[in-house]
C-alpha distance (Angstrom), angle and dihedral (degrees) to the residues before:
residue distance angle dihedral
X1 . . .
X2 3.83 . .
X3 4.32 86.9 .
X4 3.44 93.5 52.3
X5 4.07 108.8 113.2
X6 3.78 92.0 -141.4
X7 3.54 121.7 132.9
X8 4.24 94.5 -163.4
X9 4.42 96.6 79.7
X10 4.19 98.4 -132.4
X11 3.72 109.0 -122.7
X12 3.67 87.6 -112.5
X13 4.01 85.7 68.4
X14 3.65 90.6 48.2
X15 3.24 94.1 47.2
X16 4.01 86.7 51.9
X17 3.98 97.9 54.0
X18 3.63 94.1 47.7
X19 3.93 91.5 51.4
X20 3.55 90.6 44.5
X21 3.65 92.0 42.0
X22 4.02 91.9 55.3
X23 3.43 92.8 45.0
X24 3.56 95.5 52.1
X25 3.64 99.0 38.0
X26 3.71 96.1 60.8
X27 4.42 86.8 45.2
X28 3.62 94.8 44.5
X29 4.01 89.7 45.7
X30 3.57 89.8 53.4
X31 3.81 101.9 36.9
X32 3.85 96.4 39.9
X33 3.59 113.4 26.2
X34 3.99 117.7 97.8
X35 3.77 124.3 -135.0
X36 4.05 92.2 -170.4
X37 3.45 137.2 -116.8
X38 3.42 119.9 87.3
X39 3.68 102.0 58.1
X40 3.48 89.8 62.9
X41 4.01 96.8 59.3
X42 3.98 111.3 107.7
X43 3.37 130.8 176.6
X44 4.01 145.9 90.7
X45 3.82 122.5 -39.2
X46 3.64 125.2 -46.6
X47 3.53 129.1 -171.5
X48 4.47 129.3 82.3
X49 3.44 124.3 -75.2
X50 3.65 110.8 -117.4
X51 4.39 134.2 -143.8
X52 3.39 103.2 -116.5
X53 4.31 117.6 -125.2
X54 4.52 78.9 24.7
X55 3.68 115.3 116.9
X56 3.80 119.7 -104.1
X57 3.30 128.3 -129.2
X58 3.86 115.8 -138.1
X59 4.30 126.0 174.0
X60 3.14 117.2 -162.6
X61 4.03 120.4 -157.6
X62 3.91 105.1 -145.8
X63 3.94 117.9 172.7
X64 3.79 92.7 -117.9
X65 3.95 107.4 155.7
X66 3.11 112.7 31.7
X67 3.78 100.2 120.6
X68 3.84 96.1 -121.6
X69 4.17 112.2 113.6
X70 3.41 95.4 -146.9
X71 4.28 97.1 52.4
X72 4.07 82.4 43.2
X73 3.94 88.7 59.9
X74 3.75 84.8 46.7
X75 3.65 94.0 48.2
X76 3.72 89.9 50.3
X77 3.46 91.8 52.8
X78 3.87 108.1 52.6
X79 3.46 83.3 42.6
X80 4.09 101.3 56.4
X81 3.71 82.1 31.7
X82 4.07 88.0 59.8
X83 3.42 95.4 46.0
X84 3.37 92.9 46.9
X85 3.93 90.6 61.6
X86 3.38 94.4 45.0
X87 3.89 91.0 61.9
X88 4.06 89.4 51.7
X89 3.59 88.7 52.8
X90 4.04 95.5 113.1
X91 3.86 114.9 -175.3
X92 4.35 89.1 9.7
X93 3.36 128.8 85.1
X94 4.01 112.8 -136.7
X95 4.14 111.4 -159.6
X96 3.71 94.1 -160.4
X97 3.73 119.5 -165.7
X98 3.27 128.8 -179.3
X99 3.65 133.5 -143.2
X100 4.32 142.0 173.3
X101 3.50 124.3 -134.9
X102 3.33 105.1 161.6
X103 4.55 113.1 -161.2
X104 3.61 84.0 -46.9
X105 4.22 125.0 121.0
X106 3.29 92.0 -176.0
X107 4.11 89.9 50.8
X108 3.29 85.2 41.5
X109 3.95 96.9 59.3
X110 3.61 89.2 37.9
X111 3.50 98.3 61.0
X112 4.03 92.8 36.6
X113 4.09 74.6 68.4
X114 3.05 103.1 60.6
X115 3.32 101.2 42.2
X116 3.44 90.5 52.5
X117 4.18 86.5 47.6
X118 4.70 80.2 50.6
X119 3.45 84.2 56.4
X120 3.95 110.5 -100.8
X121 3.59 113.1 172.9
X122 4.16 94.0 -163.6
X123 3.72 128.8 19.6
X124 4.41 112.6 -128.6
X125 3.82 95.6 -157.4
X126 3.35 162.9 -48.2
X127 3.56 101.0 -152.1
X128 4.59 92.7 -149.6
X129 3.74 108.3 84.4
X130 4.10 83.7 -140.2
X131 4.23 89.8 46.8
X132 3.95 79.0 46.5
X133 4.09 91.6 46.8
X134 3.51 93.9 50.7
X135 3.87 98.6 36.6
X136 3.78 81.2 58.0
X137 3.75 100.0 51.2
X138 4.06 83.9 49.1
X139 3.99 104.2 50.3
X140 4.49 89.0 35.8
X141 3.90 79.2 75.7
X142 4.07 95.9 49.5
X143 4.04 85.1 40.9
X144 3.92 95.8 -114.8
X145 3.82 135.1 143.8
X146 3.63 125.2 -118.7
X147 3.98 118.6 -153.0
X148 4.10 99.0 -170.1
X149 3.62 125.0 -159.8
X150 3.76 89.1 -138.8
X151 3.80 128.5 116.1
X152 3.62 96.9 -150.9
X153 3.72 117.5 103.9
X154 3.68 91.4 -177.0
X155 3.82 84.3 84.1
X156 4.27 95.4 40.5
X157 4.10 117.1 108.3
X158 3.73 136.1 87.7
X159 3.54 108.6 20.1
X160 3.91 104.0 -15.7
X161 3.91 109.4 90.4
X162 3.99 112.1 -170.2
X163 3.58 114.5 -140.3
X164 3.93 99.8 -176.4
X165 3.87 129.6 101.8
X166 3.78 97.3 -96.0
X167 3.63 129.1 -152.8
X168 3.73 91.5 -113.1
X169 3.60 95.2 46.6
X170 3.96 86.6 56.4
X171 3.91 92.2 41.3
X172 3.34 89.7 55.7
X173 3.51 93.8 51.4
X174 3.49 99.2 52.5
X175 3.78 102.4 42.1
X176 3.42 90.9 45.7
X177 3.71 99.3 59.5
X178 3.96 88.0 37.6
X179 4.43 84.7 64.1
X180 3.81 82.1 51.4
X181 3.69 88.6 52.6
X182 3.86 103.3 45.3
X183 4.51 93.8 -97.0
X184 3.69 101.4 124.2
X185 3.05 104.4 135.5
X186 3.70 109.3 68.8
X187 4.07 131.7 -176.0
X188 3.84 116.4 -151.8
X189 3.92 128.8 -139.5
X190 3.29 113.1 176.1
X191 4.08 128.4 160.6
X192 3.33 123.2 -118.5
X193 3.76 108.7 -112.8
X194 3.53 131.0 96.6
X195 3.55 99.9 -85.3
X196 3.95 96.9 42.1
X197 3.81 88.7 56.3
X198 4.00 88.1 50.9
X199 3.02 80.2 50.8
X200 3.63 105.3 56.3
X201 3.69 96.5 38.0
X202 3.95 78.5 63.6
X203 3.78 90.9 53.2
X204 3.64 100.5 46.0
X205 4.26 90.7 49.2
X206 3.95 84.6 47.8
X207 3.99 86.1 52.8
X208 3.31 97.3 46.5
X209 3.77 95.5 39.0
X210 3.31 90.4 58.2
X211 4.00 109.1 51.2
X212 4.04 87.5 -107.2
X213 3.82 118.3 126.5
X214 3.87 124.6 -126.2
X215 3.84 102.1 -128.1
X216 3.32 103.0 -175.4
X217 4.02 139.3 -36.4
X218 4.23 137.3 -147.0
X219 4.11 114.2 -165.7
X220 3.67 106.4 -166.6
X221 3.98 137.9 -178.8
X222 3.96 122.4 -90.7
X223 3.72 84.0 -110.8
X224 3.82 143.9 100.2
X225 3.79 93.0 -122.8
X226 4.16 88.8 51.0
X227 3.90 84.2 48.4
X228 3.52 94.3 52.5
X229 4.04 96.7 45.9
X230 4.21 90.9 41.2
X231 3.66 96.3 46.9
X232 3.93 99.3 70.1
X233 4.09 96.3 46.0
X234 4.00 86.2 52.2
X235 4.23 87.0 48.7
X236 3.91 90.7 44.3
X237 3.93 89.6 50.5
X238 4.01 90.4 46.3
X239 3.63 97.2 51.6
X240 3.77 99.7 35.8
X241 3.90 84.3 67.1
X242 3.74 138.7 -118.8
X243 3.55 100.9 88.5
X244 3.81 124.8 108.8
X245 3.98 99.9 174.7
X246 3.69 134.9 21.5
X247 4.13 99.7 -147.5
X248 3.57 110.6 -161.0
X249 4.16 128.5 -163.8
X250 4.09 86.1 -158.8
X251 3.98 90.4 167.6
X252 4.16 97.0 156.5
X253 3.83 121.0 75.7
X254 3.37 103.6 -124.3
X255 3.76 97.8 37.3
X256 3.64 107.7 71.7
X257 4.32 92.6 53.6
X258 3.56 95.3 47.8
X259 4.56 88.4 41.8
X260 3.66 90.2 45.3
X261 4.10 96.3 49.6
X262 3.90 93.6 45.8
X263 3.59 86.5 54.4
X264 3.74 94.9 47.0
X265 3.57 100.9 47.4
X266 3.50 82.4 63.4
X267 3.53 92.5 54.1
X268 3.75 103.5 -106.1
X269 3.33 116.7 125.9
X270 3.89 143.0 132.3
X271 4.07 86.5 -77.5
X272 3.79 83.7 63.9
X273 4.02 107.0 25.8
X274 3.72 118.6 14.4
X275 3.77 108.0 -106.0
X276 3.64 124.6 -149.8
X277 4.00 136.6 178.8
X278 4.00 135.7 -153.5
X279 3.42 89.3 -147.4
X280 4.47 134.6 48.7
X281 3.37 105.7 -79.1
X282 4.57 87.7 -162.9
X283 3.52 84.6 69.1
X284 3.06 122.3 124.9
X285 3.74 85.8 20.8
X286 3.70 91.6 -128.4
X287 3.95 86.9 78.7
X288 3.23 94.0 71.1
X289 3.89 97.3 76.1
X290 3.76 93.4 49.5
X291 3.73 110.5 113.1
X292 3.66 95.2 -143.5
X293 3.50 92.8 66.1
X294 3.10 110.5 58.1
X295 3.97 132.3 121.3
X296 3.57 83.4 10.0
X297 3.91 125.8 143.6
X298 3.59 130.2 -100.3
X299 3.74 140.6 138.6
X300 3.65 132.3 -128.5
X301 3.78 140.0 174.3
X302 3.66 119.9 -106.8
X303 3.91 106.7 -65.2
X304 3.74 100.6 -164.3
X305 4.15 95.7 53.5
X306 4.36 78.7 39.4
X307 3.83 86.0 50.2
X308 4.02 96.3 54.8
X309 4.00 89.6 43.1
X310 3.21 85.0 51.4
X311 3.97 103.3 56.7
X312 3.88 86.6 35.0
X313 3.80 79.6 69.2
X314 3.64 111.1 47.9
X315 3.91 89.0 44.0
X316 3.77 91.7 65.2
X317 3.63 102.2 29.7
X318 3.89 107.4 27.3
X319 3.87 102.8 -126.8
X320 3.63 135.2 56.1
X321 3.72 129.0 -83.7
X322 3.58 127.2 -98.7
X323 4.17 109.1 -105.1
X324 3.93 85.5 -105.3
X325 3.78 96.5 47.6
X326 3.58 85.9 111.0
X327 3.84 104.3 57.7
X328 4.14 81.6 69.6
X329 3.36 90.7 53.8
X330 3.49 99.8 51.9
X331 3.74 97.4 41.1
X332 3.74 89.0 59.0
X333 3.88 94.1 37.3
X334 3.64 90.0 57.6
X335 3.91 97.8 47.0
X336 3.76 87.1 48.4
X337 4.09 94.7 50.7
X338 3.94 87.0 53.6
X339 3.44 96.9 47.7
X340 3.92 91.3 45.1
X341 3.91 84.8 57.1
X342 3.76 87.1 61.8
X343 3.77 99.1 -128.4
X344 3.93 124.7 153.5
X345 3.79 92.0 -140.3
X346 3.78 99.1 49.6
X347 3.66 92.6 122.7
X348 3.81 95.5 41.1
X349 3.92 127.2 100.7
X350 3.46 81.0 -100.4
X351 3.52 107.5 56.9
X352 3.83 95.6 36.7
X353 4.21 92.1 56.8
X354 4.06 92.4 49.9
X355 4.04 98.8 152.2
X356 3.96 89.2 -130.1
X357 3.77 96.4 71.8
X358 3.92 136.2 -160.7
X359 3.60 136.7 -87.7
X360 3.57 113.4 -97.7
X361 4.31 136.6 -152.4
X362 4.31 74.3 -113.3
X363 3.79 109.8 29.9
X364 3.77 129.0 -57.3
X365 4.13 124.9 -53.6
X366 3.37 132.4 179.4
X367 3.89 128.2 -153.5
X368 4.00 128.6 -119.1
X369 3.42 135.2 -136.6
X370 3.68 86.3 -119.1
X371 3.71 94.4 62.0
X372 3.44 99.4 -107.7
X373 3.86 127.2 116.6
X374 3.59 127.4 -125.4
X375 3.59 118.1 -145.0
X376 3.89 144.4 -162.2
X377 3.73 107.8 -120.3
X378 3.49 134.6 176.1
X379 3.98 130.0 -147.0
X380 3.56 117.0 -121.2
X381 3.86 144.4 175.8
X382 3.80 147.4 -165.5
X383 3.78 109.3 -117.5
X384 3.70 122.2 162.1
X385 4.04 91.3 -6.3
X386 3.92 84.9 -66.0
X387 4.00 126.9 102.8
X388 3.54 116.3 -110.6
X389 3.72 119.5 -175.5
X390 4.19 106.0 -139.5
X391 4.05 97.7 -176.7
X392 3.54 116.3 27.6
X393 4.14 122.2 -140.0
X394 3.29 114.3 -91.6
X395 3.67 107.2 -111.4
X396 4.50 82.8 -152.5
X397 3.36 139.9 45.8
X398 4.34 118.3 -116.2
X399 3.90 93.5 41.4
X400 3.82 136.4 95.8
X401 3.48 106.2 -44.8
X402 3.23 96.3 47.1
């Protein structure tokens, strides 16, 4: 229904971006909205000093029970994807324990405490940026580290670490190699929910970051009707002139088809006006045969190292990973390359923000100070209904990309 050149939306696709809007609205509330606190602690280093050649003891938070199939895959995977790191910790001892939360912060914080009371040295999780705030808040009083599986870095600083892709790590990313490429001046749509406004803060710190200029910017409802009434102000902008790139947050299914047609059936597109997405525009992979999306922007982690984590995965536990199998992977990876290098303050601020980075399920990253993560990505496109990857990752930190 999304190739369909019609400008009247059927009622099935109505129907579509208000389920998909619900749904995500009430998982984007609870994954991306901050409740406060921790982002505002400052200060020196926090986090125990370890024994060098002594095992460490890492918890991760996973949200196992919580009755929905899709967060039990997703427990399953950060959890096989933990263990899995542990094992290919050579020369560092990972003490992996395991424990539920379910879509509970108040789970969440309870069983941050007692792993903390077992012993953990770091917390691996939660996967909620508010299960993440408050997990945080608890463990800065017992002097531990938390390495969240959350993307928002609204809720980084002090002793939370985020180790998802963030929107400003991808905004970054994007308008930084459209400078390179003669897009500076960039027009912002963004919809109005929690996420899309994350979202365009994101944007708007890339642009200015960056030396490009915000020329312009629509927010619109998760809704057909919103569609319909932003679509024309984003074509008059285009065509009036002075825009190089349209830069879209896009974050609900159903949204960025239907957004992405109205604007081409009035003949803007990325032929015309660069476009460019916050989110991956092959997935699902049906997108990739709609017209209206092609040579557009995105960014994406390194899909060949992705690839072989990928297959690693399926051969030992007979299905594929979740999307965010990774992040576990990673968190424990890092701890155990800082423990392997036989410093005390591995698990400190510290020693987790060391400027060379780790190697990563989908290139290397590095985290900040801030609390935020800094990923590899690489630039890709739709041509021909096929991905094609325009910028590579870096494979180092202090190139291009960067």
């Amino acid at each position: 229904m999304f190739a369909s050149a019609t400008t009247r939306p059927s009622a099935g696709l109505r129907r579509a971006i208000g389920r998909a809007a619900a749904i995500l609205s009430a998982f984007v509330i609870a994954a991306c909205d901050p409740v406060g606190g921790t982002q505002q602690v400052t200060g020196g280093s926090t986090g125990p000093l370890i024994e060098p050649g002594q095992p460490v003891r890492v918890a991760l938070l996973a949200p196992g029970g919580s009755g929905s199939q899709d967060l039990e895959w997703l427990s399953r995977s950060l959890k096989n994807a933990a263990r899995m790191a542990a094992s290919d910790a050579q020369g560092a001892t990972i003490d992996l324990r395991i424990y539920d939360t379910g879509t509970s912060t108040e789970q969440a914080v309870a069983q941050a405490n007692a792993a903390a009371d077992a012993g953990a040295q770091i917390i691996l999780g939660p996967l909620f940026a508010e299960g993440a705030n408050a997990v945080g808040n608890a463990m800065q009083q017992r002097n531990i580290n938390v390495l969240s599986f959350s993307n928002n870095a609204e809720i980084a600083g002090g002793n939370v670490f985020i180790l998802g892709n963030s929107f400003a790590n991808v905004a970054d990313r994007l308008v930084s190699y459209g400078v390179r490429n003669g897009k500076r001046n960039v027009y912002l749509v963004a919809e109005n929910d929690v996420a899309g406004q994350i979202g365009a803060r994101a944007i708007q710190t890339a642009i200015s970051r960056n030396g490009a200029r915000l020329a312009g910017r629509t927010d619109h409802p998760v809704s057909v009707s919103g569609i319909d009434a932003a679509a024309p102000q984003i074509v008059s902008a285009a065509q009036a002139g002075g825009i190089d790139a349209v830069f879209m947050t896009a974050n609900n299914q159903a949204v960025l088809p239907y957004l992405t047609q109205k604007l081409n059936e009035a003949g803007v597109n990325s032929q015309v006006t660069q476009f460019m997405g916050l989110t991956r525009w092959d997935q699902p992979s049906a997108r990739m045969s709609m017209q209206q999306l092609q040579n557009g922007w995105f960014a994406l982690p390194d899909q060949g190292l992705k690839s072989q984590f990928d297959a690693r995965y399926r051969a030992a536990h007979g299905e594929q990973p979740h999307e965010l199998a990774g992040l576990a992977y990673d968190g424990v990876a890092a701890i155990a390359s800082l423990v392997r290098a036989g410093n005390r303050n591995a698990l400190t601020t510290t020693g987790l923000t060391q400027r060379a980075g780790f190697a990563g399920v989908g290139g290397v990253f590095r985290l900040r100070p801030d609390g935020t993560s800094q990923r590899a990505l690489a630039v890709a496109t739709l041509r021909g209904n096929q991905l094609v990857i325009l910028d590579p990752a870096p494979r180092g930190f202090g190139g291009a990309g960067y």
